[in-house]
C-alpha positions in Angstrom: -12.4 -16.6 -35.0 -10.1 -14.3 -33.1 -7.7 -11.4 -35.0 -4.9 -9.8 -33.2 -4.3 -6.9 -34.5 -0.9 -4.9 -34.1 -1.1 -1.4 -33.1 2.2 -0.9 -30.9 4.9 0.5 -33.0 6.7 2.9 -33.0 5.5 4.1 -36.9 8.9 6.7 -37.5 8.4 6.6 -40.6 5.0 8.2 -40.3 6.5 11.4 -38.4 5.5 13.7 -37.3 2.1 12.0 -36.7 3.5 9.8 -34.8 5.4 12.2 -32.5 2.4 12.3 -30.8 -0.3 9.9 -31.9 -0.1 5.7 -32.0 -0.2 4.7 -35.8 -3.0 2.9 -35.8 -5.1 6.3 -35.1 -3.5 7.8 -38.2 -6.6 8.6 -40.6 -7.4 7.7 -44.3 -10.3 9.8 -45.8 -11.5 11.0 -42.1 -11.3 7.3 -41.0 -8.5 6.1 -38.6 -6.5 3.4 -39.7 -7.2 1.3 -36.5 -11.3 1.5 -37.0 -11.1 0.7 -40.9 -9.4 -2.5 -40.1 -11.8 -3.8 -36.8 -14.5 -2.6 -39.8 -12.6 -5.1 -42.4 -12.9 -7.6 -40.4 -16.5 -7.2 -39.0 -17.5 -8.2 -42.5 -16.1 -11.0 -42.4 -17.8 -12.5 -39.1 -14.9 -11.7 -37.1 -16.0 -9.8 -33.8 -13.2 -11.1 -30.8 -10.4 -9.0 -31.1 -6.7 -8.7 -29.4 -5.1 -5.1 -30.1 -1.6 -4.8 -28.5 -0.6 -1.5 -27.5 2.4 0.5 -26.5 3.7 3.6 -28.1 0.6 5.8 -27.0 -1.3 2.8 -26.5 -3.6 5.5 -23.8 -4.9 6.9 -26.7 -5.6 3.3 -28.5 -7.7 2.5 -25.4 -9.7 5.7 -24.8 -10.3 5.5 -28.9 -12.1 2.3 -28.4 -13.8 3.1 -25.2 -15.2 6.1 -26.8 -16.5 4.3 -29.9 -17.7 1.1 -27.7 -15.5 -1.1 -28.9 -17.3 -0.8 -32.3 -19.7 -3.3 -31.1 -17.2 -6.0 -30.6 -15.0 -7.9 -28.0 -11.6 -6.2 -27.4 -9.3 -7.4 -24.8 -6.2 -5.4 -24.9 -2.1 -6.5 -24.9 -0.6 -4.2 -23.3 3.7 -3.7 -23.9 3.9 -0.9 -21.8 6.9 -1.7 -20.3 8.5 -2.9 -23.5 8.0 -2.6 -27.3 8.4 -6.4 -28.5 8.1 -6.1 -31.8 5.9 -8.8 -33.8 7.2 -12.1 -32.3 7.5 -11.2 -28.9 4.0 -9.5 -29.0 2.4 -12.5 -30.2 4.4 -14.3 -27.4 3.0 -11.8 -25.0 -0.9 -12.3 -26.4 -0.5 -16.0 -26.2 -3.0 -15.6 -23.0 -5.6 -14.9 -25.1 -4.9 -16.5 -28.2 -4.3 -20.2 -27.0 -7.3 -21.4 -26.8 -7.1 -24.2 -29.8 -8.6 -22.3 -32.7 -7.3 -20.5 -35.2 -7.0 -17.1 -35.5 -5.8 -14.0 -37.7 -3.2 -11.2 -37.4 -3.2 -8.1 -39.3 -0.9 -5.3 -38.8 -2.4 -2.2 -37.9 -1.2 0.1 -40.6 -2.1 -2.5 -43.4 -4.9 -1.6 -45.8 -6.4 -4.1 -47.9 -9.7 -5.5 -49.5 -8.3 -9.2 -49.4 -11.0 -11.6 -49.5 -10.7 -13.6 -46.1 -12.9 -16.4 -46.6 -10.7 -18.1 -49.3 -7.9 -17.4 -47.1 -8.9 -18.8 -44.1 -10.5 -21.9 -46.5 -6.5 -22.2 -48.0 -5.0 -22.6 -44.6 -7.5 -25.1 -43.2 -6.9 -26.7 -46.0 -3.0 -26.9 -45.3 -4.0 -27.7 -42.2 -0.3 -25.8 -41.1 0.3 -24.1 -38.2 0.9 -20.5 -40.1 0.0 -19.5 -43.4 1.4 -15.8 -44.9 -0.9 -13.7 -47.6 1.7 -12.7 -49.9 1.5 -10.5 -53.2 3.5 -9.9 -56.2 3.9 -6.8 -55.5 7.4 -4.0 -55.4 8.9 -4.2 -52.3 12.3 -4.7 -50.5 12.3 -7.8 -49.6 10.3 -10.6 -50.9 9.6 -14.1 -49.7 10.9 -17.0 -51.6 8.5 -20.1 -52.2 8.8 -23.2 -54.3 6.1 -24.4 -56.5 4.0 -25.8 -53.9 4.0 -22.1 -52.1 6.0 -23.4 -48.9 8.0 -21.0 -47.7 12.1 -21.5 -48.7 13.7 -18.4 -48.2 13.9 -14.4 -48.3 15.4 -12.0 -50.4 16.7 -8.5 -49.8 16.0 -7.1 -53.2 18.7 -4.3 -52.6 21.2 -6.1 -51.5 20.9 -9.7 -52.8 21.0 -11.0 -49.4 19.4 -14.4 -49.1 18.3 -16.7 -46.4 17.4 -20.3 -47.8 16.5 -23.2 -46.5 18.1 -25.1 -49.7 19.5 -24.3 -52.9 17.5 -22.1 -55.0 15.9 -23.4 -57.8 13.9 -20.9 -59.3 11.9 -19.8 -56.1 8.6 -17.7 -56.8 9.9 -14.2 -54.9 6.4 -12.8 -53.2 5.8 -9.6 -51.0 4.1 -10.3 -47.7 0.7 -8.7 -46.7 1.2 -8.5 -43.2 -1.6 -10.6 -42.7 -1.3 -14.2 -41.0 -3.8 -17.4 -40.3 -1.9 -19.7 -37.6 -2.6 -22.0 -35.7 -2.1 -21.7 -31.9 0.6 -25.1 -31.9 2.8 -22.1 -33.4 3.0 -21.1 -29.6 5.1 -24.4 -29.3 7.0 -24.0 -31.9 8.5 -20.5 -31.1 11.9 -20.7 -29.5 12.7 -17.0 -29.7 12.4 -15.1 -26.5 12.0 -11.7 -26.0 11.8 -8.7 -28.5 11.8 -10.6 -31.9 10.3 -10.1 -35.5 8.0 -13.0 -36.0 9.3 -13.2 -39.6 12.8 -14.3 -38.3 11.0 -17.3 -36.7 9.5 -18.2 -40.0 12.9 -18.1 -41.4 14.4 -20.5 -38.1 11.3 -22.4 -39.2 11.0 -23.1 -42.8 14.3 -25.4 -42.1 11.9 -28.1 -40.4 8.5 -27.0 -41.0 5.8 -26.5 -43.6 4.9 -22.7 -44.0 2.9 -21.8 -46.7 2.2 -18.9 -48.9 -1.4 -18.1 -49.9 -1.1 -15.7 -52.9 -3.6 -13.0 -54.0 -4.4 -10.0 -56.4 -6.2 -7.8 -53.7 -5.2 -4.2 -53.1 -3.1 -3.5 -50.1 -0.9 -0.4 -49.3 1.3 -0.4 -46.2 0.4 2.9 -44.9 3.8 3.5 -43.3 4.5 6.7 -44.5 3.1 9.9 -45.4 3.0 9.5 -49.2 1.4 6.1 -48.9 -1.6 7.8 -46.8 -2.2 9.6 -50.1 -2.3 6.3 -52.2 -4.7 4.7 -49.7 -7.1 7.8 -49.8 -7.4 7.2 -53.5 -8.6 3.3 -53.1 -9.8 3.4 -49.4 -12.9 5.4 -49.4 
């Protein structure tokens, strides 16, 4: 199985790392963020990997050539001429991603000890063509799935914004992970063009289409901002 992994943002909210360094280099306990996740996912078999790049994306490249790709395949996405944000950079992977088997996607500055293997099992099971690790966990906006974990709606906890797909009747409201099984056909389904969050066509597609939820108790911690490095250091080791 393949994982792309997303390492192009921006990350403001990490200033001023970020003011001069790619997120995904930003270090836990010594340990860059970047490395600790192609690590994570070593252990569980997974060795082919497609990292897209742009804000300092020279220094994502030279990181890996320096550390030999940590023993795996690497092909790189590169958005150098324009951030796309999640949806449009899975667009722009679809080269090396649409090749009839699933894969992952894990964003870059996501920590977590989630056990894969029951994850992957869970959407092979489903047999769907995307699948979203979510957690009941604070956050600002949740997911909203009914009792057979398909994906309804969202929720801006905030604001009390909603986007359903019909009337809600008690929907389960659950944090995503930032972590994705899907199945290339998804390249078929996306009618989005350019710069796009991939969560909006999850949205345009839980009208028609079968997303599910796969919920878990693992520990994660979006390691988006400064304070949050300090959280990770205390599970992360």
């Amino acid at each position: 199985m393949k994982a792309l992994i997303f390492a192009a943002g921006k990350g403001t909210r990490l200033k001023p790392f970020t003011d001069h360094h790619p997120k995904a280099l930003a270090v836990v306990n010594g340990v860059p963020l970047l490395e600790r996740n192609i690590k994570y996912l070593q252990r569980y078999g997974i060795n082919d990997f497609v990292i897209n790049v742009h804000h300092f994306g020279g220094q994502i490249v030279s990181f890996l050539k320096e550390n030999n790709n940590f023993g795996s395949k690497i092909e790189i996405s590169d958005e150098k001429d324009a951030l796309l944000e999640t949806g449009g950079g899975l667009v722009f992977a679809r080269q090396f991603l649409d090749h009839g088997e699933d894969f992952l996607i894990l964003n870059a500055d996501i920590l977590t000890d989630l056990d894969l293997n029951g994850f992957i099992e869970y959407h092979q099971t489903k047999n769907d063509f995307a699948t979203l690790a979510v957690s009941d966990r604070k956050s600002s906006r949740k997911l909203l799935f009914n009792s057979d974990m398909i994906l309804r709606g969202w929720l801006n906890v905030e604001s009390g914004e909603q986007r359903l797909a019909e009337f809600n009747k008690g929907f389960k409201p659950l944090a995503f992970s930032g972590i994705h099984c899907i199945n290339p056909m998804i390249f078929n389904k996306i009618k989005r063009k350019g710069k796009f969050s991939i969560m909006e066509q999850y949205l345009d597609l839980m009208h028609t289409e079968e997303i599910h939820g796969y919920e878990h108790q693992a520990n994660l911690i979006d390691v988006g901002k400064p304070e949050s490095v300090l959280a990770a250091e205390k599970i992360f080791k």
